[in-house]
N, C-alpha and C positions, 0 to 999 in steps of 0.2 A: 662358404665352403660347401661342394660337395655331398648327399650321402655316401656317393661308390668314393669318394677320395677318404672318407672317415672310414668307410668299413675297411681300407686295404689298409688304412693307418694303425687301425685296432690287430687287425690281423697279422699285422707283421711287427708289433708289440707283442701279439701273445707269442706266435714264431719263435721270437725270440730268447724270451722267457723259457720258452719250451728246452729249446736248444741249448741252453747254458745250463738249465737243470740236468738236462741229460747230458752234460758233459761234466759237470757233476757226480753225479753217479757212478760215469763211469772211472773217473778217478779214484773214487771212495774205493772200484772192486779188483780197479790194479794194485792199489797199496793194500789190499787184503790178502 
């Protein structure tokens, strides 16, 4: 494999990570 095919693999793990979190949160501040 790859380095550029790992680093867009990792990148778009944290991406999404990111993304769910912050959908997340913003749940938690509409049922506030």
């Amino acid at each position: 494999m790859e380095l550029k095919e790992m680093k867009e693999r990792v990148l778009s793990k944290i991406s999404g990570r990111i993304v769910s979190a912050l959908e997340d949160v913003t749940e938690v501040i509409k049922h506030d």
